[in-house]
C-alpha positions in Angstrom: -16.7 -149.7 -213.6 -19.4 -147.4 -215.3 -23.1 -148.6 -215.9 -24.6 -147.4 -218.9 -28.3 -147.9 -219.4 -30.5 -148.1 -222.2 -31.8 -144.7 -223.5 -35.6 -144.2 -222.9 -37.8 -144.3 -225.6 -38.3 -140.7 -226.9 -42.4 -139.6 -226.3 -44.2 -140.2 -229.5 -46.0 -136.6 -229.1 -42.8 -135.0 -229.2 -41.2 -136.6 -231.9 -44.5 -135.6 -233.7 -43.9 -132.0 -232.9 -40.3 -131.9 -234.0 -41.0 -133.7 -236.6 -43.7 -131.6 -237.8 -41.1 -128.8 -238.4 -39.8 -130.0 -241.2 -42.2 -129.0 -244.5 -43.2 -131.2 -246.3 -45.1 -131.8 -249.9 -47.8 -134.5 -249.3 -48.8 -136.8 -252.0 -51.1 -139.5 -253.2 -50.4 -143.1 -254.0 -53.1 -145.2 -256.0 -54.0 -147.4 -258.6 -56.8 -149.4 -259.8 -57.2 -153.1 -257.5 -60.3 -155.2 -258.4 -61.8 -152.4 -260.4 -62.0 -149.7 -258.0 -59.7 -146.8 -257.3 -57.4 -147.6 -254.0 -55.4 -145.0 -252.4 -53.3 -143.4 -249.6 -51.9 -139.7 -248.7 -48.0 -139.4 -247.7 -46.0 -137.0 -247.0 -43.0 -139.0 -246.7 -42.0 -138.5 -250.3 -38.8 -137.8 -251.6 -36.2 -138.5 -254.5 -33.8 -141.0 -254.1 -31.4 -141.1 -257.6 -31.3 -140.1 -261.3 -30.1 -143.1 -262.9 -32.0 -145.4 -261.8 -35.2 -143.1 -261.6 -36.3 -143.8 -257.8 -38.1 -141.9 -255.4 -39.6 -143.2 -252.0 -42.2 -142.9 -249.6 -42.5 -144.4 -246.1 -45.8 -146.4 -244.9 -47.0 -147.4 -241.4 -47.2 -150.9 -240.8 -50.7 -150.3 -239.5 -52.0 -149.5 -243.1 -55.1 -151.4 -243.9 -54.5 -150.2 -247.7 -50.9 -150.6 -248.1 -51.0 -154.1 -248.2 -53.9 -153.9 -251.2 -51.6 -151.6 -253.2 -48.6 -153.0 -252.8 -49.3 -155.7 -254.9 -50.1 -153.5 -257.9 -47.9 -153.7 -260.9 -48.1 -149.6 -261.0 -48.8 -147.1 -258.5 -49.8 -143.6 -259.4 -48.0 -140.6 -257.3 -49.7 -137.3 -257.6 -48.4 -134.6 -256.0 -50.8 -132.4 -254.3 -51.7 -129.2 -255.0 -53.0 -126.3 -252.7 -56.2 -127.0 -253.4 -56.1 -131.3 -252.8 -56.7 -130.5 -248.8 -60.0 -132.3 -249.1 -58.7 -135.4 -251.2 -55.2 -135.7 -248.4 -57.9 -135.8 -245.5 -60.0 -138.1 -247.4 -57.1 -140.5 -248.5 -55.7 -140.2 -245.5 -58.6 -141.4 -243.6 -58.8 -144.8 -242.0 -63.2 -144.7 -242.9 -63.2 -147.4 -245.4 -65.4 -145.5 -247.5 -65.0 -144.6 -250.9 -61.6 -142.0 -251.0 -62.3 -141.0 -254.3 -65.9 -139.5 -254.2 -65.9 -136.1 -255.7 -62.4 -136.3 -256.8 -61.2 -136.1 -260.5 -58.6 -139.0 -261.6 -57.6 -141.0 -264.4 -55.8 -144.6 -264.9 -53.1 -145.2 -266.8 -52.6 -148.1 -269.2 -50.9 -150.3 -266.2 -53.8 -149.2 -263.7 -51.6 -146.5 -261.8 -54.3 -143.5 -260.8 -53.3 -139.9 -261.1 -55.3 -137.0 -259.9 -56.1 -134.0 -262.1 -55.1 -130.7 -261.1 -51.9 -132.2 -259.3 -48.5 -130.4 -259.4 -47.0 -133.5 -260.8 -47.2 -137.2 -261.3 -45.2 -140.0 -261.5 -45.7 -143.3 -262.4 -44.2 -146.2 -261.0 -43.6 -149.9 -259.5 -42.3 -151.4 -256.3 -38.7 -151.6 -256.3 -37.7 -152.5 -253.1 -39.2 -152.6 -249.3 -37.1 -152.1 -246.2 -38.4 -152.5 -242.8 -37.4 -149.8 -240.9 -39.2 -149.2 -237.0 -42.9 -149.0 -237.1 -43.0 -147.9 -241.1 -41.3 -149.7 -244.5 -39.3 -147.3 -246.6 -40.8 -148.6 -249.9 -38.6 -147.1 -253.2 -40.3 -147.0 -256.3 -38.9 -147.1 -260.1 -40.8 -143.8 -262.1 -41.2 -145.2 -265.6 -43.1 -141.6 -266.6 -43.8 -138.6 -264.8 -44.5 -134.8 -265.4 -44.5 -131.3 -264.0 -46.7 -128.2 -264.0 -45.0 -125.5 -261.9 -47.5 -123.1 -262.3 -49.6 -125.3 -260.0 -48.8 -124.5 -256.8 -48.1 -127.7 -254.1 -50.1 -128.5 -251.1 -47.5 -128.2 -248.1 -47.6 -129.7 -244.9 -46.1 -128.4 -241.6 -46.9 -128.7 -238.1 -49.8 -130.7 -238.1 -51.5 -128.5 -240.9 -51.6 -127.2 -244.3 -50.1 -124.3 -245.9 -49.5 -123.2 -249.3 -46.7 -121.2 -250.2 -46.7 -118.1 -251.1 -46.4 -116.7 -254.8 -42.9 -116.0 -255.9 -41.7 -112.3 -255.9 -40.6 -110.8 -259.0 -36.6 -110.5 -259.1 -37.2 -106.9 -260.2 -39.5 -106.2 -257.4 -37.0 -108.3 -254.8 -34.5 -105.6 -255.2 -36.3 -103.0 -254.7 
């Protein structure tokens, strides 16, 4: 008769670190609650189908704002752009001071917030929630969203950010 024994929890540093090698685009969640701008970074962003539109992002149970946006009937995703590190440290602060100082945003009809200068947008509602380990894997309906590609993203990779560099001409590639 074999014993088999439980696997030990992986180290939480490590699974950092490994998981830190996988880029990443980081963006912002907010939208208006009791008059004020309310917002988190994440870079746990990613699309999820077509038809429906739905992307998702995943958020630690120990959020403090999470559970003040959650409850808003839109939630603005902007996309960060190279030049947003200042606003992802600041929104992805746990000071409860005001995120949005200094940074350029605008509200949408349904109180979704959208920062200028982002690579793109979208704007959206809670679909669904799913408890899943420390974090909920919240899915999120776009009802509008655009693009500018010429705005290069804000990337995040082993524990920092990087930006990526410009694209080489195909005629030059060749060469």
């Amino acid at each position: 008769m074999t014993l088999t024994t439980a696997p030990s929890p992986l180290d939480p540093a490590r699974l950092r670190r490994v998981f830190g090698a996988f880029p990443s685009g980081v963006t912002a969640l907010a939208a208006v609650v009791d008059g004020r701008p309310v917002g988190i970074a994440a870079s746990s962003f990613t699309s999820v189908s077509l038809t429906p539109a739905l992307v998702s992002v995943c958020v630690a149970h120990t959020s403090t704002t999470w559970p003040l946006l959650s409850g808003a009937p839109r939630l603005g995703v902007s996309v960060l752009a190279a030049g947003h590190e200042e606003a992802c440290r600041r929104l992805a602060s746990r000071d409860a001071g005001d995120r949005f100082a200094g940074l350029d945003w605008r509200e949408t009809e349904d109180g979704a917030v959208l920062l200028d200068g982002a690579s793109a947008w979208l704007d959206c509602s809670v679909e669904q929630q799913v408890r899943a380990g420390d974090h909920d894997i919240v899915v999120l309906r776009v009802h509008d969203l655009d693009a500018d590609h010429a705005v290069s993203p804000l990337v995040f990779h082993a524990s920092g950010f990087h930006r990526l560099a410009p694209r080489t001409p195909v005629a030059e590639a060749g060469r």
